[in-house]
C-alpha positions in Angstrom: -15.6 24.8 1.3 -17.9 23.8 -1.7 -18.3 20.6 -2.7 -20.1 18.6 -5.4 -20.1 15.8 -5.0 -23.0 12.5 -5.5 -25.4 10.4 -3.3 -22.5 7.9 -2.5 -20.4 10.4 -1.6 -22.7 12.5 0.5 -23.7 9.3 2.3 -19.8 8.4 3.3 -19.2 12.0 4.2 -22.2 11.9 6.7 -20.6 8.8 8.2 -17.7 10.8 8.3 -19.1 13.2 10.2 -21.2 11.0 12.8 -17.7 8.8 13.5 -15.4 12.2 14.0 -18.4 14.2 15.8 -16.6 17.6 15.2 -17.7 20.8 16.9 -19.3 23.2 14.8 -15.6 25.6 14.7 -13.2 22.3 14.4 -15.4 21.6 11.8 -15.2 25.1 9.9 -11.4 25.3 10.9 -10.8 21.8 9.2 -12.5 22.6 6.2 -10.6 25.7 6.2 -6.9 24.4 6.6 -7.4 21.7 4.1 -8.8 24.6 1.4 -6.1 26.9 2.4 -2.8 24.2 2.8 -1.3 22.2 0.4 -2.8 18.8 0.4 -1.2 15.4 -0.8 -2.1 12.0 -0.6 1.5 10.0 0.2 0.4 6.7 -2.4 -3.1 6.5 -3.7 -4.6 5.9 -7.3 -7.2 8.1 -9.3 -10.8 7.1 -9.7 -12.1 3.6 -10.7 -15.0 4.0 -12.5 -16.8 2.1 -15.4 -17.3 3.1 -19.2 -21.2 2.5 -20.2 -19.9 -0.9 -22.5 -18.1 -2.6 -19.6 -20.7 -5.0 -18.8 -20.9 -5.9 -22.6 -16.8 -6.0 -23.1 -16.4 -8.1 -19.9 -19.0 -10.4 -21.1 -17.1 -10.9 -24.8 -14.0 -11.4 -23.2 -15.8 -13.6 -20.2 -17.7 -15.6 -22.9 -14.8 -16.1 -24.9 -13.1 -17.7 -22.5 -9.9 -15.6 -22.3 -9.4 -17.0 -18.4 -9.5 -15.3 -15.1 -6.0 -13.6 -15.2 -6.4 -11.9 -18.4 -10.2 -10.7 -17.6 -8.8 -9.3 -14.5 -6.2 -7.7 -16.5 -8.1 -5.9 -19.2 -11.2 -5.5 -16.8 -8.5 -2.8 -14.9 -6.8 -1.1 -17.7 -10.6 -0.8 -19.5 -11.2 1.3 -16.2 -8.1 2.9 -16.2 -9.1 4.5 -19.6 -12.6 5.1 -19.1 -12.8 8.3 -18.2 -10.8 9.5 -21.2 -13.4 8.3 -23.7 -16.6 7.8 -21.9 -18.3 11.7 -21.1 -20.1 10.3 -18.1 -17.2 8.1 -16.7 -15.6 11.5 -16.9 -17.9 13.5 -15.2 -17.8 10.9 -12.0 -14.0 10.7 -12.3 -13.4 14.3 -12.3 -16.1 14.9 -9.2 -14.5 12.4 -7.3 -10.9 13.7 -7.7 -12.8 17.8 -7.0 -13.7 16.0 -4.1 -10.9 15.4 -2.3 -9.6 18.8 -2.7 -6.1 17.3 -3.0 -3.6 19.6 -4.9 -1.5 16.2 -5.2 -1.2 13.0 -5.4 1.9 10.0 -5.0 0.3 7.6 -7.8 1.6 3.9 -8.2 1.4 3.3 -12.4 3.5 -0.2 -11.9 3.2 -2.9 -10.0 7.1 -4.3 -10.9 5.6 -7.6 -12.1 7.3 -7.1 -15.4 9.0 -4.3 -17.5 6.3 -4.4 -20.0 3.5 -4.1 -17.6 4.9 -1.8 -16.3 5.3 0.6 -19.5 1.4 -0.4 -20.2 1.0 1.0 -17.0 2.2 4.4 -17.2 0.9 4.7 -20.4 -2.6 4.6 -19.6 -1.5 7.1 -16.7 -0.1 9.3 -19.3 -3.6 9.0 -21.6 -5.5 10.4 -18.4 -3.1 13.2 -17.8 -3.1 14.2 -21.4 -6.9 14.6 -21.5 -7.5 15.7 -18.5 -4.8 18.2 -18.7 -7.1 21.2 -17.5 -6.8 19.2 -14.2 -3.9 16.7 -14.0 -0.1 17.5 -14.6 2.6 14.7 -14.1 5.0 16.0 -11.4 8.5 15.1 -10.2 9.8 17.8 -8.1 8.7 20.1 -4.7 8.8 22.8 -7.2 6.9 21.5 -9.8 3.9 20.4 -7.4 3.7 24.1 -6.4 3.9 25.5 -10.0 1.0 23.0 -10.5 -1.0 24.3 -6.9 -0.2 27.9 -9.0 -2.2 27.0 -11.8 -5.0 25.0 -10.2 -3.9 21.9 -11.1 -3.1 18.5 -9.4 -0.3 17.2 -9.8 0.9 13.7 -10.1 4.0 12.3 -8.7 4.6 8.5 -10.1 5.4 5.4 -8.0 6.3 2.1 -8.7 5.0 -0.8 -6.5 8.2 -2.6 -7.1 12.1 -2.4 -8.9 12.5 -2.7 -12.7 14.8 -5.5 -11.7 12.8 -8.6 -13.3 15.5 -9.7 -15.6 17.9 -13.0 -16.1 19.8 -11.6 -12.8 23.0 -12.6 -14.4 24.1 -8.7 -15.7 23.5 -6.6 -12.5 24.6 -2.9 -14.6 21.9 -3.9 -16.8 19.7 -4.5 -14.0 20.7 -1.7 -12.5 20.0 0.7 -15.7 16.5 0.4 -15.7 16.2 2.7 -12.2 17.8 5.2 -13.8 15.2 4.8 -17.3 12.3 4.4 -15.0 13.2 7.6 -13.3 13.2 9.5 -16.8 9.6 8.5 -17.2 8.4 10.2 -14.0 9.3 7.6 -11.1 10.0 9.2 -8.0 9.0 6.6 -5.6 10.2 3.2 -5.7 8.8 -0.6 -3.5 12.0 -2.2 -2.8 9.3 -5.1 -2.7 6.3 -5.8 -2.6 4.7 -8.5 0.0 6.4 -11.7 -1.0 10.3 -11.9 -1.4 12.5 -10.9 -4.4 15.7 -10.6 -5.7 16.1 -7.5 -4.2 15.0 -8.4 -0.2 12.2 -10.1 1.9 8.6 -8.3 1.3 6.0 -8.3 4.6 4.3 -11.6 3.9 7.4 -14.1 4.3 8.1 -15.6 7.5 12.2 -15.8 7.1 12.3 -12.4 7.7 15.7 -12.3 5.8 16.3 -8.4 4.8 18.3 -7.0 2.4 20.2 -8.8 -0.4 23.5 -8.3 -1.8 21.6 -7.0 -4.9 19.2 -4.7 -2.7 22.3 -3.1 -1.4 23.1 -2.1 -4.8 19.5 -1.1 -5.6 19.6 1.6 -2.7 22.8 2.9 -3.9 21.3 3.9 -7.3 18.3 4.8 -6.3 19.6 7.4 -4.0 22.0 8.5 -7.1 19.2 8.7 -9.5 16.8 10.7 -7.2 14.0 7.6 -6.6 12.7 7.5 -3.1 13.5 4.2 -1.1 9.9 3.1 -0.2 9.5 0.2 2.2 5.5 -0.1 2.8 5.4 -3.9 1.6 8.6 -5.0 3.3 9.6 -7.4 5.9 10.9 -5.9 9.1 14.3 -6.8 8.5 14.5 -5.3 5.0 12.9 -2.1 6.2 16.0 -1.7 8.9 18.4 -3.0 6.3 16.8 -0.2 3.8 17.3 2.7 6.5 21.3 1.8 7.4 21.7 1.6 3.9 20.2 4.8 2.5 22.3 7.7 2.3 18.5 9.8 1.3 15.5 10.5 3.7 13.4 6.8 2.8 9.6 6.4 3.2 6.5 4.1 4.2 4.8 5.8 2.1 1.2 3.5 3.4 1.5 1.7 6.5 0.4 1.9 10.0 1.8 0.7 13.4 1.7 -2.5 15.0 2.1 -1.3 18.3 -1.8 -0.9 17.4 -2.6 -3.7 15.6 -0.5 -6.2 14.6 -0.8 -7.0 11.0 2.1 -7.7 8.8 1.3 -4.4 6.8 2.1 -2.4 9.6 5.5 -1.2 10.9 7.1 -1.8 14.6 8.2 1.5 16.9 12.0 0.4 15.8 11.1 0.2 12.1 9.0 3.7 12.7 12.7 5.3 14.1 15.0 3.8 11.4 12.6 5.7 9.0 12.4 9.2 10.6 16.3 8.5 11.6 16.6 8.6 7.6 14.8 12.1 8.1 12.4 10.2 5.9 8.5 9.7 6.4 5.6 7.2 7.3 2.4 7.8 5.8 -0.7 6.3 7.4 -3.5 4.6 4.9 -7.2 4.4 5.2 -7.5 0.3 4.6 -9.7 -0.7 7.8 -8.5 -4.5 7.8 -5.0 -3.4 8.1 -6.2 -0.6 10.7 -7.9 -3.6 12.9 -10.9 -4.8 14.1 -14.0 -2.3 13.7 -11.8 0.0 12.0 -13.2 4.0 11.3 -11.7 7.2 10.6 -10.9 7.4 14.6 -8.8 3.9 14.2 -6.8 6.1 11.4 -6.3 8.7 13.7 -5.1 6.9 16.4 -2.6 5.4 14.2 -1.4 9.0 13.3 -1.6 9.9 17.2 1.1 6.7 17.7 3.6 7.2 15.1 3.3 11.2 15.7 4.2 10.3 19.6 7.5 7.8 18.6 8.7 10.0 15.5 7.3 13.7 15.9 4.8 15.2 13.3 7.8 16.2 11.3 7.7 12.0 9.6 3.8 11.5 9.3 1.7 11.4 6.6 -1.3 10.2 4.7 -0.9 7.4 1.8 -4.8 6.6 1.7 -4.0 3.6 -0.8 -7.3 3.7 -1.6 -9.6 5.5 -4.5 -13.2 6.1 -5.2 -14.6 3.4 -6.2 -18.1 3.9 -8.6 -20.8 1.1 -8.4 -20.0 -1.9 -10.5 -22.4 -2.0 -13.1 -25.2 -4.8 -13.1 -25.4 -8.0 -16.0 -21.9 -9.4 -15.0 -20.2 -12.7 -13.8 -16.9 -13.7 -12.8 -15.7 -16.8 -13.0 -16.9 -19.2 -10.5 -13.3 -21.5 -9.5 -10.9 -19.8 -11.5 -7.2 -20.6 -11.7 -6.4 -17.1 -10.6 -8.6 -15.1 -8.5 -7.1 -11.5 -7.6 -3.6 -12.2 -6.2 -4.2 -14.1 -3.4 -0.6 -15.6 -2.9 0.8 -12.4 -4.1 -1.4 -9.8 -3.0 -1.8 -11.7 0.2 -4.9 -9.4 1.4 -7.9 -12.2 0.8 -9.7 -13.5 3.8 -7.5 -16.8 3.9 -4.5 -14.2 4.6 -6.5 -11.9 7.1 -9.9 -12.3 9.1 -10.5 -8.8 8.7 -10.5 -8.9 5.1 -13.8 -7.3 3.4 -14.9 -7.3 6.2 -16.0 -3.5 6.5 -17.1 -1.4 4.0 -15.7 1.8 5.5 -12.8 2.6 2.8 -15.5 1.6 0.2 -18.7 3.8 1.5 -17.7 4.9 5.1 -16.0 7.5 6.9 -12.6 6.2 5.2 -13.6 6.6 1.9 -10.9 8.9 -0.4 -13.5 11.6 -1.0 -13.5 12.4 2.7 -10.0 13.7 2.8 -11.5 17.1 3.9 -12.3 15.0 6.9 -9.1 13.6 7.8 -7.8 17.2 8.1 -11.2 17.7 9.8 -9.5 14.9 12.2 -6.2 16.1 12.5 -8.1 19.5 14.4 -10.1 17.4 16.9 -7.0 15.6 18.0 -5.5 18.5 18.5 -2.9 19.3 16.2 -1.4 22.3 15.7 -2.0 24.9 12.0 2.2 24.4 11.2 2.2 20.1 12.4 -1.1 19.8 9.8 0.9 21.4 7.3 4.0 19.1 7.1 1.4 16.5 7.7 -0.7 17.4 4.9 2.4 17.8 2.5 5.3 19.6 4.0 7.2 16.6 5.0 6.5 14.6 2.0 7.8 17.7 0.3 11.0 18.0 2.2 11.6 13.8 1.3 11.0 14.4 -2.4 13.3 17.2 -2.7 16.2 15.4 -0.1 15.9 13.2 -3.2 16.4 15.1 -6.0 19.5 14.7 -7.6 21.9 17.2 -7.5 23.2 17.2 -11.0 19.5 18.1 -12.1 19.0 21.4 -13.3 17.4 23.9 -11.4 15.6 27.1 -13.3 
């Protein structure tokens, strides 16, 4: 297996390498199967990397004292274009996704803060596709990821890190009519939240615990019409069980872990692990050390798969990396020093204050985590022992099975 790849790559992938300490025919047989199968990533993002006038455009904006929200803001969707515009932005964005060899990906283009956003969102996913479309194809089907395999594409399967239901709350069919509009544009996964709570249920981060609403009931009833996957990553405990009784379509974690490991509030308990494969649905495992637990590595990821694989079978894992490459931030810049709004740190709820382990390890930045290594973690899967079929529905087969249990069955089908 060929790969080109740069000196921050190279370095991770040798860190990789001295973490998993493969023999020379695991090694070989790895590289092989993840050439050979069908590879997806369950939730991730495409490359971050920086257009040769960031430092200058942060600094306008910075310097004209737009504030720390809307810097953060047009800092990210500045990097979300880069590559489409910038020729060597391209050539590391391109490299990085070669990289992976990935022949798709689940990427999350909204983060259901707002409607608008959102559409912002998917647009600048759309620009990428559209210029990159030797490489990229949007996806929404089983079939369609394997007509894009056919051509040597990736395709792209979009997600959305929370419901289109951000409204007055007083009309619920026009609430509700959104799902179906948001699956027209390419949704196929769908947060019924994300880590604080919602009109829809209690996310992860709140301590009541309180599950589904009246409301999320409803939510789950079109979604499984309209063909959107029930995703419950960021969701309490109680919402997650709630979300599993009341799917009538195989559901997902599409990036989580297991608390029987560590106990963060990210992760999922062995009951919540069975209401999702009891669904027929699927957990995918990510890559983020300080949700992994203390002195996290590409082993601490494993052993994550090794748990959930041992409660639910190998027919309901997978790998959401929720991660990217992420290129070197360029040099002449400043934040601001106390601002207002620093990164979501009530909402995202992954800062330090929320979690010791927080930063804390540079592994999913530029060790054996990092998303270019995903040769590795197939690499991994062959140490621990798996079998050629089990890496398969690991690699893609199950998520494949969940997409298409999903598809509605009005759609057409040529």
């Amino acid at each position: 297996m060929e790969r080109e790849t740069n000196d921050l790559m190279r370095t991770a992938w040798q860190r990789g390498l001295d973490v998993l300490k493969p023999s020379q025919t695991d090694l070989e047989h790895g590289l092989e199967l993840h050439s050979n199968l069908l590879g997806c990533d369950t939730f991730g993002f495409l490359p971050s990397v920086f257009p040769s006038d960031f430092a200058d455009r942060w600094n306008e904006w910075k310097d004209g004292h737009i504030g720390a929200r809307e810097l953060a803001w047009r800092a990210g969707m500045l990097r979300g274009v880069a590559a489409t515009y910038d020729e060597e932005a391209a050539r590391e964005y391109l490299l990085a996704i070669r990289a992976t060899g990935l022949n798709a990906t689940v990427l999350t283009v909204a983060e259901g803060k707002s409607r608008e956003q959102d559409i912002k969102r998917m647009a600048m996913s759309r620009q990428c596709i559209r210029v990159f479309r030797d490489l990229l194809v949007q996806a929404g089907s089983a079939d369609e990821i394997q007509e894009a395999r056919a051509q040597g594409k990736i395709a792209i399967v979009w997600s959305c890190n929370g419901p289109p239901i951000v409204g007055q709350l007083e009309d619920r069919r026009e609430e509700l009519s959104w799902v179906e509009t948001w699956y027209n544009l390419g949704i196929r996964l769908m947060h019924l939240t994300y880590n604080r709570r919602n009109a829809v249920g209690d996310g992860c981060a709140e301590l009541a615990n309180a599950g589904l609403s009246a409301l999320g009931h409803d939510l789950i009833a079109e979604m499984n019409r309209v063909g959107i996957i029930v995703d419950i990553p960021h969701s309490g405990i109680q919402t997650t069980l709630d979300a599993a009784a009341a799917s009538t379509k195989p559901m997902m974690a599409s990036h989580t872990a297991a608390r029987t490991l560590f106990d963060h509030m990210r992760c999922k308990t062995d009951q919540a692990l069975k209401a999702i494969a009891n669904t027929d649905g699927l957990i995918g495992v990510y890559v983020l050390p300080s949700m992994l637990g203390p002195e996290a590595n590409l082993n601490t990821m494993l052993d994550h798969i090794d748990h959930i694989a041992s409660v639910v079978g190998t027919d309901h894992v997978a790998i959401g990396t929720d991660t990217t490459y992420q290129a070197e931030w360029p040099s002449g810049i400043s934040g601001y020093t106390k601002p207002e709004f620093q990164g979501n740190r009530w909402w995202g709820n992954w800062r330090p204050e929320n979690h010791a382990l927080s930063g804390a390890s540079d592994e999913a930045a530029r060790g054996s985590l990092v998303w270019t290594n995903w040769p590795l973690y197939t690499v991994g899967l062959v140490t621990r022992g798996y079998s050629d079929d089990d890496i398969a529905s690991i690699l893609s087969g199950n998520f494949l099975r969940v997409l298409e249990a999903n598809r509605p069955e009005r759609e057409v089908r040529l």
